[in-house]
C-alpha positions as CSV (number, residue, x, y, z in Angstrom):
1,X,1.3,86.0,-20.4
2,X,0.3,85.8,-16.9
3,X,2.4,83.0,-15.0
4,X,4.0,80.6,-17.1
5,X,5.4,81.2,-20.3
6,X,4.7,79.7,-23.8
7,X,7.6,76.7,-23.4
8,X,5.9,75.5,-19.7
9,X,2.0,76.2,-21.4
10,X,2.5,74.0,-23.7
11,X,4.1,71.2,-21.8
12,X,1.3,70.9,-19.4
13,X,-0.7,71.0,-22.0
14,X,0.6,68.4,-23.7
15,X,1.3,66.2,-20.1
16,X,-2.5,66.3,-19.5
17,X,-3.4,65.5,-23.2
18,X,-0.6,62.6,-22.9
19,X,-2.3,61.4,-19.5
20,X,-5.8,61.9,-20.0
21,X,-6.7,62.1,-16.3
22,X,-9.6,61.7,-14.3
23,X,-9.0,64.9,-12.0
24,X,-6.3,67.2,-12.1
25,X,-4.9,69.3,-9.0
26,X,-3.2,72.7,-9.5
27,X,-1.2,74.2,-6.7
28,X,-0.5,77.5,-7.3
29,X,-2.8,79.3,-9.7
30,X,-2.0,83.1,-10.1
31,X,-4.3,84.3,-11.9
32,X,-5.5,81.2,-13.8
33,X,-3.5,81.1,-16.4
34,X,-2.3,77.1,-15.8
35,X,-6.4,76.1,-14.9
36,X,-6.8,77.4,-18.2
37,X,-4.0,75.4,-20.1
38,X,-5.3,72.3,-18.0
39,X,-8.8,72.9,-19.3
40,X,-8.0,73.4,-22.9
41,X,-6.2,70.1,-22.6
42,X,-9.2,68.1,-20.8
43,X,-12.4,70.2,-21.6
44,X,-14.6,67.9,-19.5
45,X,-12.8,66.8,-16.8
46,X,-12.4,68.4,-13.1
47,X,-10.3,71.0,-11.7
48,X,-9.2,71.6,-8.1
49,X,-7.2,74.7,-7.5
50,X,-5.4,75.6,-4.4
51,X,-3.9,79.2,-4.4
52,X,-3.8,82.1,-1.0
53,X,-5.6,84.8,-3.3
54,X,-8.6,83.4,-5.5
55,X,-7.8,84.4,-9.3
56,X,-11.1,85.8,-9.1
57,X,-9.8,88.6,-7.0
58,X,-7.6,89.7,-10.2
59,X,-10.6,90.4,-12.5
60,X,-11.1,93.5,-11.1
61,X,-7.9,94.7,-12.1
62,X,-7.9,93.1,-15.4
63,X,-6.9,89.7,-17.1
64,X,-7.6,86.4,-14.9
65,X,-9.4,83.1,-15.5
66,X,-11.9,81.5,-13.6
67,X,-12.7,78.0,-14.8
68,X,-16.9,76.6,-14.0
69,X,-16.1,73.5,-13.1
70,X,-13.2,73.9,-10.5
71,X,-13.1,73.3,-6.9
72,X,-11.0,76.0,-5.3
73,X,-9.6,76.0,-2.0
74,X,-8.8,79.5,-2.5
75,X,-8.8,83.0,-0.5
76,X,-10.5,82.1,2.8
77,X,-10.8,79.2,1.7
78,X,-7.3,78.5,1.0
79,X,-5.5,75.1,2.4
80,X,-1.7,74.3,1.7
81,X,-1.6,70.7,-0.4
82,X,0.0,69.4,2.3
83,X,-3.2,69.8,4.6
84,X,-5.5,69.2,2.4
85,X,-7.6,65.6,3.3
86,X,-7.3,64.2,0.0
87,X,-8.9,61.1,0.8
88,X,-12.5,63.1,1.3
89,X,-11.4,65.1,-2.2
90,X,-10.8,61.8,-3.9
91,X,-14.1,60.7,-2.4
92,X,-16.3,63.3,-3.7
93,X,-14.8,63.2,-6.9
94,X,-15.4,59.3,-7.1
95,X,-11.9,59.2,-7.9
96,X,-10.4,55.3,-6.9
97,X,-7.5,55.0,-8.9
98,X,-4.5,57.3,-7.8
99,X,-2.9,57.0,-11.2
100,X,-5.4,59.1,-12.9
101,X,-4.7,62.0,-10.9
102,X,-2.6,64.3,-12.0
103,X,-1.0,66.9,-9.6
104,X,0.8,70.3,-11.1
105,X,2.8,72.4,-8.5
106,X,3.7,75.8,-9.2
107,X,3.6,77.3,-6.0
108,X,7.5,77.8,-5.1
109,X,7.9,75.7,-2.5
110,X,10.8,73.0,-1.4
111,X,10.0,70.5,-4.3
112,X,11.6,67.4,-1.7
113,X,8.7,68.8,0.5
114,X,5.9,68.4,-1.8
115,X,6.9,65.3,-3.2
116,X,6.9,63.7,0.2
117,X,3.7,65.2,0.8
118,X,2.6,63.7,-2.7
119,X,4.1,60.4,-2.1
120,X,2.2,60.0,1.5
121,X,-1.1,60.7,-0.1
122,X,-0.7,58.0,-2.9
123,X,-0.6,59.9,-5.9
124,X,1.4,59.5,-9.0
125,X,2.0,61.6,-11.5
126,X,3.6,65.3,-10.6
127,X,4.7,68.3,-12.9
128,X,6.4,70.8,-11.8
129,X,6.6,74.3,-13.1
130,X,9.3,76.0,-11.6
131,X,12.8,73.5,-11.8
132,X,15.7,75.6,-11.2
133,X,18.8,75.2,-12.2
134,X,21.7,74.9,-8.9
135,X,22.5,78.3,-7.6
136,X,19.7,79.8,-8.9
137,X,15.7,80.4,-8.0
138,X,13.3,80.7,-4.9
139,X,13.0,77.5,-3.8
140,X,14.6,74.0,-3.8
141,X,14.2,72.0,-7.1
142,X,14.7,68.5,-8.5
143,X,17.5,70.2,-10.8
144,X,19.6,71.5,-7.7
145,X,18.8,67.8,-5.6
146,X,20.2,65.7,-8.5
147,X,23.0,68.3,-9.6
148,X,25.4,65.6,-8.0
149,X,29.3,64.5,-9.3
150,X,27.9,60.8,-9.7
151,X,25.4,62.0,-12.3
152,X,26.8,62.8,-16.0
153,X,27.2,66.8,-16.2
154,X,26.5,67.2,-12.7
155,X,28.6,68.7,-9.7
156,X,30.6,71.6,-9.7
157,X,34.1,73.2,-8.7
158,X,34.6,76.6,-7.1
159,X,38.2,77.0,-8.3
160,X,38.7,80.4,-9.9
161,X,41.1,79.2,-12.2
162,X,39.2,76.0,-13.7
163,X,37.9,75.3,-17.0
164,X,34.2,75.6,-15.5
165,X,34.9,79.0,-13.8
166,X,36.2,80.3,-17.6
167,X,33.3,78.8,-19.6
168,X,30.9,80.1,-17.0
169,X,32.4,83.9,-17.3
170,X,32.0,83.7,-20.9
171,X,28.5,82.5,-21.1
172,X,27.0,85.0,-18.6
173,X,28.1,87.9,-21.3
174,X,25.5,86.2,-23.3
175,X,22.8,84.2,-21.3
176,X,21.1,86.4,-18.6
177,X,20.2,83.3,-16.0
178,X,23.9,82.1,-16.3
179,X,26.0,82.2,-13.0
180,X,29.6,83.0,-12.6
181,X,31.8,80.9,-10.4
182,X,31.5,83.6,-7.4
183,X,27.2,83.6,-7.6
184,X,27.7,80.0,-7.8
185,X,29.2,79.6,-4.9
186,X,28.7,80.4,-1.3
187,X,30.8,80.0,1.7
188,X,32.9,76.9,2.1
189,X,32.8,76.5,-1.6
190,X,29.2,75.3,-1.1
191,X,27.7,75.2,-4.7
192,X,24.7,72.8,-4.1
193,X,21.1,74.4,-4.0
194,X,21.8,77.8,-4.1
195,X,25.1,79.0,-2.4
196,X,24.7,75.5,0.0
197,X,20.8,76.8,1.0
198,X,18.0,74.9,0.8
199,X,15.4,77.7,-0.3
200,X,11.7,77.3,0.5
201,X,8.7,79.1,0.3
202,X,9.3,82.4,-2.3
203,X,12.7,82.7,-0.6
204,X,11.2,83.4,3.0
205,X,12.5,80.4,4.5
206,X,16.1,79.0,4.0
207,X,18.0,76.3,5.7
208,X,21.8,75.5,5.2
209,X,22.7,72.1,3.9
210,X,25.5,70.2,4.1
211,X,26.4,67.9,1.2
212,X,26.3,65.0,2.8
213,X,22.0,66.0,3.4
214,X,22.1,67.0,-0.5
215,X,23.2,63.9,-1.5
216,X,21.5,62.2,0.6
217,X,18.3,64.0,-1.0
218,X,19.1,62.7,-4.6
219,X,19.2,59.2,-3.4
220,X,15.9,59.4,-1.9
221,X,14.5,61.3,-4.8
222,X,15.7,58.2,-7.2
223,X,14.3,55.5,-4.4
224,X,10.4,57.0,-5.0
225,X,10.7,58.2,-8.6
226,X,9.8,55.9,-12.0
227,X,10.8,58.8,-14.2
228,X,12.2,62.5,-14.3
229,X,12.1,63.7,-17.4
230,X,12.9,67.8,-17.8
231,X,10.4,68.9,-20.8
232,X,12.5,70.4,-23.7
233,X,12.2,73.8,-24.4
234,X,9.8,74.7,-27.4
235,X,12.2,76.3,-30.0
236,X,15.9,77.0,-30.0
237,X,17.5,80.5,-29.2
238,X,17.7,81.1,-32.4
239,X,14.1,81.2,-33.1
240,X,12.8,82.6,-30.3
241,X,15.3,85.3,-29.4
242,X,15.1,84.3,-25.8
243,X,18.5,85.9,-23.7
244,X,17.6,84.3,-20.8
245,X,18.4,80.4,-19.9
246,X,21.6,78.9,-20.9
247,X,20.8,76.6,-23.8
248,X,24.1,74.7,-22.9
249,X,22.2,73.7,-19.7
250,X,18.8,72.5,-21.1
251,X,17.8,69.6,-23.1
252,X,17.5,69.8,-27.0
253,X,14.3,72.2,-28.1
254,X,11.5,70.2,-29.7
255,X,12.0,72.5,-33.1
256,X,15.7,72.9,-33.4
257,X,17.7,76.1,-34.6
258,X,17.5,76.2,-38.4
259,X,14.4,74.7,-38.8
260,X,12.8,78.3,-39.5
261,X,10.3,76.6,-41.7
262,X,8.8,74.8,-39.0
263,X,8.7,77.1,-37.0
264,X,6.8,79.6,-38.8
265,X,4.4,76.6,-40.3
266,X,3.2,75.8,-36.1
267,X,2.4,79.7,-35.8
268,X,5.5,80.1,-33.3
269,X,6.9,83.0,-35.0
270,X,3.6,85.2,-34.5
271,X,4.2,85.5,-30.5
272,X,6.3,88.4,-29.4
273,X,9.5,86.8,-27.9
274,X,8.8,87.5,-24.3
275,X,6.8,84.3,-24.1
276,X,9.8,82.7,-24.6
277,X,12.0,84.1,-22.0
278,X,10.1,82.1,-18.9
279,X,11.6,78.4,-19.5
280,X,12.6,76.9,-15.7
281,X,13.3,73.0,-17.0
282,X,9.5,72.1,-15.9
283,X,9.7,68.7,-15.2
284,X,7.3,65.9,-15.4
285,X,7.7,63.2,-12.4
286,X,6.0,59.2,-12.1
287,X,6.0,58.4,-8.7
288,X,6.9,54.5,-7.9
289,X,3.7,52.7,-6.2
290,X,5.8,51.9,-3.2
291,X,9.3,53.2,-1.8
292,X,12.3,50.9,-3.3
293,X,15.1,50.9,-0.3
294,X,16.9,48.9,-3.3
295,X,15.8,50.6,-6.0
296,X,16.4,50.3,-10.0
297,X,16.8,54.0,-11.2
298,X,15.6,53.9,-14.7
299,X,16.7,57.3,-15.9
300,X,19.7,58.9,-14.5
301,X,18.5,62.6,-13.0
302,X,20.0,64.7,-15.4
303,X,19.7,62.4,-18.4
304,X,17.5,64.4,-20.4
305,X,18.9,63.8,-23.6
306,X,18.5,60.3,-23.6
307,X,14.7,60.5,-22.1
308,X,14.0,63.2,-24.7
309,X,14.7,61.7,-27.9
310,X,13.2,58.7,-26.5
311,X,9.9,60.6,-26.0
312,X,10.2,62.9,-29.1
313,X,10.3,59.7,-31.4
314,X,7.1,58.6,-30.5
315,X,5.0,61.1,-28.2
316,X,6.1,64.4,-29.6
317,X,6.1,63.7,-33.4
318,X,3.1,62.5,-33.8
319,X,1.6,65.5,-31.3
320,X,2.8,68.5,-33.7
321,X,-0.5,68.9,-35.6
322,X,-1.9,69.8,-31.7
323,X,0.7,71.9,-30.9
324,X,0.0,73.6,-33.9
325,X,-3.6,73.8,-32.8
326,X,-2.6,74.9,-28.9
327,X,0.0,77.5,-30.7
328,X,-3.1,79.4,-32.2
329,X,-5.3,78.8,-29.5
330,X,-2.3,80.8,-27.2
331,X,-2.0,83.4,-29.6
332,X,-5.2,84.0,-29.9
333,X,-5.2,84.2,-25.5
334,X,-2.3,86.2,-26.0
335,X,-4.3,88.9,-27.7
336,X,-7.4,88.9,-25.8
337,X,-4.8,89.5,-23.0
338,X,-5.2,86.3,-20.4
């Protein structure tokens, strides 16, 4: 697997398919692997890719994906989202309604950046790959701006001696993501984004925060989004034999530990495990039409659970006989090697 892993394929696959939109916008592309996800989802629809190397670049070497009916601003070629005119690109697509757009980002950068940049240009709907959880990743994440103490599960304490510091040391002998109290925190007991950092750009540029600017981030975020919802992961640890996230810090997996039979019956037990190691709480985001100062926040940041089941009771049930179908369709990719 060449980018995202089997958890994050399938959710944008299953985003675009819920959507069904007019033009979708990858930023970020690697070596195609998420152009093709978003073209086994909407066969006929348009692609525009923005990535600093073309994928094209990585056939030479081996495995990459170039999709025919993609626009890239790649290579030379290559323009940041946030420079991009996307009034003429909306134009030449005949693209009028914003809302069929949908935008992916999986380019590592300051997700309170892009979704600025998103929210200036009008568009709506936003995934994100990469949504680290606090103290940990490249860059800064919806999961870091609305780790707050108002939110249920959210804030932390750097005492050595607290119940959080002991659960913590006993779950990183088991999860390899999972952060003691000393990686969690930085100096001045500054937990929030990662050690009180505001990462950006793979790493390459960070910027203290207080957390008086954090919070104020999370209330912004909840003034300009409809609804955050954190995509479950796939399977349980269980299943998949993933070592990697905490699954005491993600949402309930679609197929839940025991359910072996399932499982097995989608096709998920043929994949080797490593696909399963690569889940980052990819989030998918609905951007308000216009920025509430007094805003109704109709899903608490965090809230999975509650958003999850909601979703799984109606969307996701009724989806499994196409998961099953994307589930061979992977496995088939798997072994042709994209």
């Amino acid at each position: 697997m060449y980018g995202m892993g089997f958890d994050h394929s399938f959710g944008l696959w299953f985003i675009a398919q819920w959507l069904k939109p007019d033009l979708m916008i990858e930023s970020g592309a690697f070596k195609g692997h998420s152009t093709w996800v978003l073209r086994q989802a909407m066969p006929d629809k348009p692609i525009v890719s923005l990535s600093p190397r073309h994928p094209e670049k990585y056939l030479k070497k081996g495995p990459a994906y170039v999709d025919e009916n993609c626009t890239y601003f790649a290579g030379k070629e290559f323009m940041d989202f946030g420079n991009v005119d996307w009034g003429s690109v909306m134009k030449k697509h005949r693209i009028v309604d914003l809302s069929r757009v949908l935008i992916f980002f999986d380019d590592h950068q300051n997700e309170l950046k892009r979704l600025k940049q998103a929210l200036k240009a009008g568009f709506k709907h936003l995934v994100f790959e990469d949504n680290y959880d606090t103290g940990t990743g490249d860059h800064y994440s919806f999961r870091q701006i609305c780790d707050q103490f108002y939110v249920r599960g959210g804030g932390h304490s750097c005492f050595k001696d607290s119940d959080e510091a002991r659960i913590r040391s006993k779950r990183k002998k088991f999860w390899e993501k999972a952060l003691d109290i000393e990686e969690l925190c930085g100096p001045g007991e500054a937990w929030w984004g990662v050690r009180g950092q505001m990462r950006d750009d793979f790493n390459h540029s960070n910027k203290a925060i207080s957390y008086t600017q954090h919070f104020q981030n999370s209330r912004f975020v909840e003034s300009v989004l409809d609804v955050y919802w954190e995509l479950p992961p796939v399977a349980g640890p269980s299943l998949t034999h993933q070592m990697r996230y905490d699954p005491a810090r993600v949402s309930i997996p679609i197929v839940e530990d025991g359910r072996f039979g399932l499982f097995q019956r989608l096709g998920l037990s043929t994949l080797e495990t490593s696909v399963f190691n690569g889940y980052t709480q990819m989030i998918t985001g609905t951007l308000l039409r216009k920025h509430n100062t007094h805003f109704s926040y109709t899903c608490e940041c965090r809230a999975v659970w509650k958003m999850s089941k909601r979703l799984e009771g109606s969307c996701f049930v009724s989806q499994l006989a196409l998961f099953k179908k994307l589930a061979n369709d992977v496995t088939e990719t798997l072994t042709n090697g994209i």
